[in-house]
C-alpha positions as CSV (number, residue, x, y, z in Angstrom):
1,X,-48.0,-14.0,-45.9
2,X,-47.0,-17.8,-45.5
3,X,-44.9,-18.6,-48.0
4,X,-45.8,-21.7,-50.4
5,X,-42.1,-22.4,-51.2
6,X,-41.9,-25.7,-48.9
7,X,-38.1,-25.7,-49.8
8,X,-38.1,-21.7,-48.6
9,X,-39.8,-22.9,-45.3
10,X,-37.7,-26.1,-44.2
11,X,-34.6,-23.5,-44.7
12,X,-36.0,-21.1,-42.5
13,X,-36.3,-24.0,-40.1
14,X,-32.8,-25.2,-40.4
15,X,-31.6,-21.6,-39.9
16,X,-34.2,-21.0,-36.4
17,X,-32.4,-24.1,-35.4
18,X,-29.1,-23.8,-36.3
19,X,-29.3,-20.0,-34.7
20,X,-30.7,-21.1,-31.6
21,X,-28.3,-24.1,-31.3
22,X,-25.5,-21.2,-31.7
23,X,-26.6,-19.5,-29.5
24,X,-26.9,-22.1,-27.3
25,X,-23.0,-23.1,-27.5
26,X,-22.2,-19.8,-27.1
27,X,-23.7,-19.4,-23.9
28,X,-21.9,-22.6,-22.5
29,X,-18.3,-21.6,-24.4
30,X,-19.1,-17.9,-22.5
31,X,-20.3,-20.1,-19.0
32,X,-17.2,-22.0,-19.5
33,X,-14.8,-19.0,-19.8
34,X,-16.6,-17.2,-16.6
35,X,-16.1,-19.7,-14.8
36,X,-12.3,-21.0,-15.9
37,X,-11.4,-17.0,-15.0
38,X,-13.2,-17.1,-11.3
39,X,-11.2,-20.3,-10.5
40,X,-8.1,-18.5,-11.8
41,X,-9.0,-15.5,-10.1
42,X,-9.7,-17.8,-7.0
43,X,-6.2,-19.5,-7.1
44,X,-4.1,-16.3,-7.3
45,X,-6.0,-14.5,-4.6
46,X,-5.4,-18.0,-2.6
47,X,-1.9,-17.9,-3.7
48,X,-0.9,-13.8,-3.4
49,X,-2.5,-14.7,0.2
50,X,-0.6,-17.8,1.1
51,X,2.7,-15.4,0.0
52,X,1.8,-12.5,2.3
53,X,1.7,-14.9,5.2
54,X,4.3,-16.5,4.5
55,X,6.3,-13.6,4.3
56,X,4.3,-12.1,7.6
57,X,5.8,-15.5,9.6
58,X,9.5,-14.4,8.6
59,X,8.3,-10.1,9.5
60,X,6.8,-11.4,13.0
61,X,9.8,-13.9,13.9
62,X,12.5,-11.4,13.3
63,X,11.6,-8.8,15.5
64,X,10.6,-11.2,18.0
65,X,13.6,-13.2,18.0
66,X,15.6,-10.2,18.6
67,X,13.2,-9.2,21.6
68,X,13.7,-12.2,23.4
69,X,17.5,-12.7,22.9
70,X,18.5,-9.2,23.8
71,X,15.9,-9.4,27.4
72,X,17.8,-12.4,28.3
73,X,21.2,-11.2,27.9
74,X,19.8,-8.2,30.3
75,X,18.3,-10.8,32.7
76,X,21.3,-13.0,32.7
77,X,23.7,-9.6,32.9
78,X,25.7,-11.7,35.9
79,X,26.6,-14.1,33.1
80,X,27.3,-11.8,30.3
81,X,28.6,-8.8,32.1
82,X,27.7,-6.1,29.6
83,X,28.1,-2.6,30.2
84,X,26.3,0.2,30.8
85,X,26.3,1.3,27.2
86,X,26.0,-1.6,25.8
87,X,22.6,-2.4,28.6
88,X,21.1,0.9,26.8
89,X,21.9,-0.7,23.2
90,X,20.3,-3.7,24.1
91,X,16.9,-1.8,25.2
92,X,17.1,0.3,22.0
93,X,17.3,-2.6,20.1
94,X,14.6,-4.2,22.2
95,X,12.3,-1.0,21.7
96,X,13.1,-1.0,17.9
97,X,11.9,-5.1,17.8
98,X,8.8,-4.4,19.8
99,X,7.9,-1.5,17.4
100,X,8.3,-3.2,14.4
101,X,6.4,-6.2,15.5
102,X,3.3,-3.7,16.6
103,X,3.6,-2.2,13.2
104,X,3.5,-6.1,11.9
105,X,0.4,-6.8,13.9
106,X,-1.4,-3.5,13.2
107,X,-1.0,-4.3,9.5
108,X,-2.2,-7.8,9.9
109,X,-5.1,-6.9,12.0
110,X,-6.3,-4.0,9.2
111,X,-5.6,-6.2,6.6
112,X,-8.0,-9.2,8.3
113,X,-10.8,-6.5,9.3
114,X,-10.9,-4.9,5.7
115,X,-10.5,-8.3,3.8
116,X,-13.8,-9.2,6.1
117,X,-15.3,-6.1,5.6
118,X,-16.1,-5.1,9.0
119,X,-14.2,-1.8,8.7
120,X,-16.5,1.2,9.5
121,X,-15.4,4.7,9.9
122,X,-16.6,7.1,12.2
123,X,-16.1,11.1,11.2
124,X,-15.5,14.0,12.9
125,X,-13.1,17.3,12.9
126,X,-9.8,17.4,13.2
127,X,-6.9,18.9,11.9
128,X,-4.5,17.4,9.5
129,X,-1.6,18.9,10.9
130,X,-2.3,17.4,14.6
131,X,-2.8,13.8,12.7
132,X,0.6,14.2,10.8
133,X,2.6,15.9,14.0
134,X,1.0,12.8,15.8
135,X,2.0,9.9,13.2
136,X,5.6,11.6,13.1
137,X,6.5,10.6,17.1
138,X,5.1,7.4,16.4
139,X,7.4,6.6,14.1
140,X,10.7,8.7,15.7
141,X,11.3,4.6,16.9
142,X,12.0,3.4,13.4
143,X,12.9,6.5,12.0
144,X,15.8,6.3,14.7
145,X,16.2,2.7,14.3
146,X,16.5,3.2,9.8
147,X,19.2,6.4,11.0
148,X,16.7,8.4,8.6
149,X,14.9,12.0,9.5
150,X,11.2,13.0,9.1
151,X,11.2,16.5,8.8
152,X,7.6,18.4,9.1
153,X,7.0,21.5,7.1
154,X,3.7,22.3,8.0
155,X,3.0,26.0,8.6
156,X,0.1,26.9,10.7
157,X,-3.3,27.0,8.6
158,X,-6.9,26.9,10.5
159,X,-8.4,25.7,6.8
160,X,-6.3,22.6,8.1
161,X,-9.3,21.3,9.6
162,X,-11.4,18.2,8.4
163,X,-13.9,15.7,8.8
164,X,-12.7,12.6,8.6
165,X,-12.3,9.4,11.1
166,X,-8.4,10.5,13.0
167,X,-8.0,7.2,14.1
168,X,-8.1,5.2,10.4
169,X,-6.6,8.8,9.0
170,X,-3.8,8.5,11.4
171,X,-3.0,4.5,10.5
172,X,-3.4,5.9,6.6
173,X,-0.2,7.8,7.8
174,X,1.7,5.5,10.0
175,X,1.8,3.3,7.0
176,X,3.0,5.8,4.3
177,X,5.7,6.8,6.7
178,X,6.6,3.1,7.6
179,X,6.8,2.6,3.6
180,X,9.2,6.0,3.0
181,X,11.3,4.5,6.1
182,X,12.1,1.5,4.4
183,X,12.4,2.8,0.7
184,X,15.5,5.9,2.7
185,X,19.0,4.9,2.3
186,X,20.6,5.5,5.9
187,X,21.4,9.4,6.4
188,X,18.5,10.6,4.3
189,X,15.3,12.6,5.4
190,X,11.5,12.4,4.5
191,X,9.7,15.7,4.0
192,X,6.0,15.9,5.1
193,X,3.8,18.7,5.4
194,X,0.0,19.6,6.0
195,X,-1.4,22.1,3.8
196,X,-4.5,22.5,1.0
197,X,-3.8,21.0,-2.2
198,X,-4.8,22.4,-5.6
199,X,-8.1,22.1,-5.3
200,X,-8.7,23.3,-1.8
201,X,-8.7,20.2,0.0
202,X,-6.9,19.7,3.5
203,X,-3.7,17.9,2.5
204,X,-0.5,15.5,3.7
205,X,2.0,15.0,1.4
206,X,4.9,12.4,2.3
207,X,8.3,12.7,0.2
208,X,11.3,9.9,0.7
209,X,14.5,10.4,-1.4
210,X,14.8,6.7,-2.1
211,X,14.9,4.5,-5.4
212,X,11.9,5.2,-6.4
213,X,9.0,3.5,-8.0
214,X,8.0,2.7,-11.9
215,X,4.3,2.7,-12.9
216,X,3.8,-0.7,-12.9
217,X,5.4,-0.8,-9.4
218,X,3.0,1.9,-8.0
219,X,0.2,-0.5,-9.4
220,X,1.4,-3.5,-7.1
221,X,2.1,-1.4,-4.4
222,X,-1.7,-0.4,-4.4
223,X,-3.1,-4.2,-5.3
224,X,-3.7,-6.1,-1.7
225,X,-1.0,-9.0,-1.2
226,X,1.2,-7.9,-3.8
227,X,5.1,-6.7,-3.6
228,X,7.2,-4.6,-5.0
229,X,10.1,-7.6,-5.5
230,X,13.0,-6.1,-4.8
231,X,15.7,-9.3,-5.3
232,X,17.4,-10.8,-2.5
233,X,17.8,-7.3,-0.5
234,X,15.9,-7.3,2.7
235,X,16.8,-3.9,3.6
236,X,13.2,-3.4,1.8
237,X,11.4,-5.8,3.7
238,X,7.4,-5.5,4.7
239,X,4.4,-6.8,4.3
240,X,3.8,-5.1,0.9
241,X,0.1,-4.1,1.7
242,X,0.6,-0.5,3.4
243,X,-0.1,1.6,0.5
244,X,-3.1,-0.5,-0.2
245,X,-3.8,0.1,3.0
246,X,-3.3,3.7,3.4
247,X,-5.5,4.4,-0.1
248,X,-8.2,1.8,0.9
249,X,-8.7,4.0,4.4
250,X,-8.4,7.1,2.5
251,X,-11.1,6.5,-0.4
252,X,-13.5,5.3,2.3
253,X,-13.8,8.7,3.9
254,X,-14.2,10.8,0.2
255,X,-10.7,11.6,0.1
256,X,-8.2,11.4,-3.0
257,X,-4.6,8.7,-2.5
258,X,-2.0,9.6,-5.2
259,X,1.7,8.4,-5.8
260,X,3.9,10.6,-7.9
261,X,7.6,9.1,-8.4
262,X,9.9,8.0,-11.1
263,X,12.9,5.3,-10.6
264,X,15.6,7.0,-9.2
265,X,13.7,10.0,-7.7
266,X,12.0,9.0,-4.5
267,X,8.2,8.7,-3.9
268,X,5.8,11.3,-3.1
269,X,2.3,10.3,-1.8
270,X,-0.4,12.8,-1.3
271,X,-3.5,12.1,1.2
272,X,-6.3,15.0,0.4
273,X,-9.2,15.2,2.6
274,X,-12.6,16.5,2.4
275,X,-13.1,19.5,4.1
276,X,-14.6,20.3,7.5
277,X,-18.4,20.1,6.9
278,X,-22.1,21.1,8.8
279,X,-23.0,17.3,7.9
280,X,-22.0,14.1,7.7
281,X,-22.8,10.9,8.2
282,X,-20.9,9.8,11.1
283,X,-20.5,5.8,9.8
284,X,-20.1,4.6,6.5
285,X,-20.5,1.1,5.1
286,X,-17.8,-1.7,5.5
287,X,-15.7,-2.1,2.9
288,X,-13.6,-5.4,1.7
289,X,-10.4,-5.2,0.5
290,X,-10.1,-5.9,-3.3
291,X,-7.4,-8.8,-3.8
């Protein structure tokens, strides 16, 4: 029923449009504070970006630096006499350069194809222990280099087999090992082994006996871009995007990436697998890297 109260209706009026008007300023406050966050989250992704290239330009001049000056004391060995020992140091040392500047590359080049989303993976078996055994020789050159020993563990299993995509399974390694190498004090050893972990799934688990990580560590470890800051000691230095890395090729074949460490213990970083199966699909779809 209309109601005859004609100061009843004009406040119903004033309340329609002072609700609506509301509303309306609510939407642009909320407009305002969507887009005031994207710009922020625009400018720290720009900026987290900026910092890992930066600190990429020092990683890639290093190594290379020390490739070029030790091959021209060997090509000028008339001028500089060195000895036979000291010719084998200086292709050690160029061999260590060359295989820290790959690793450099490798990470850029992942990190460019999974920022762009034009990372695909490709599944079929294999065995988790040939992967690890594999990714172990390829680092004996750093390992050598950081005077620090990977020891495998791995004990013979045929449930060892998976379905995954070796060749992003194998980087997924490469990088956790290249991360325990530089967290080892000189002397130490990393343990890895392939086996099934608690819930049946084909397993590597990677432990250093290094400083260690804190929560919040572990959570910029595994963010894109970010570092672990570790002051003015370089004996830590990397591109700090491995572990996101590692986890991001992990996740994107169904498998599980998990850190377990406290400061002061060392880290240990399990890869889990799914299982040999009958059928699978044998590409998934791109993924970007979140950062």
């Amino acid at each position: 029923m209309r109601s005859l109260d004609p100061f009843a209706a004009n406040t119903d009026s004033l309340i329609a449009r002072y609700t609506a008007r509301l509303a309306e300023a609510l939407a642009v406050r909320r407009a305002g504070m969507e887009a005031r966050a994207a710009r922020a989250e625009a400018e720290l992704s720009i900026r987290a970006r900026s910092e890992f290239l930066s600190n990429m330009n020092h990683e890639l001049r290093t190594p290379l630096n020390a490739i070029i000056g030790f091959a021209t004391m060997l090509r000028d060995s008339e001028t500089y006499s060195p000895s036979e020992d000291q010719r084998r140091a200086y292709a050690e040392y160029i061999l260590q350069s060359a295989d820290l500047l790959l690793g450099h590359i490798n990470t850029i080049l992942e990190t460019a194809a999974l920022d762009g989303g034009t990372v695909a993976i490709e599944k079929a078996e294999a065995r988790l222990d040939e992967l690890l055994a594999q990714a172990i020789a390829r680092a004996k050159i750093a390992a050598d280099a950081a005077g620090v020993t990977i020891e495998n563990r791995t004990k013979d299993d045929p449930a060892l087999a998976c379905f995954c995509d070796a060749t992003r399974v194998g980087q997924a390694i490469d990088h956790v090992l290249r991360t325990a190498l530089r967290a080892s004090p000189k002397g130490q050893r990393i343990f890895a082994r392939a086996s099934l972990d608690e819930s049946g799934m084909p397993e590597i688990a990677i432990r250093d006996k290094g400083e260690g990580l804190a929560p919040e560590a572990i959570r910029q470890a595994l963010s894109a871009f970010e570092e672990v800051h570790r002051g003015l000691d370089r004996s830590f230095a990397g591109p700090g995007v491995s572990l996101a890395i590692a986890k991001t090729f992990i996740e994107m074949q169904g498998g599980r990436f998990r850190i377990d460490s406290r400061p002061g213990q060392g880290v240990l970083v399990r890869l889990s697998l799914p299982p040999r199966q009958a059928q699978e699909n044998d590409l998934s779809e791109p993924v970007r890297l979140a950062g």
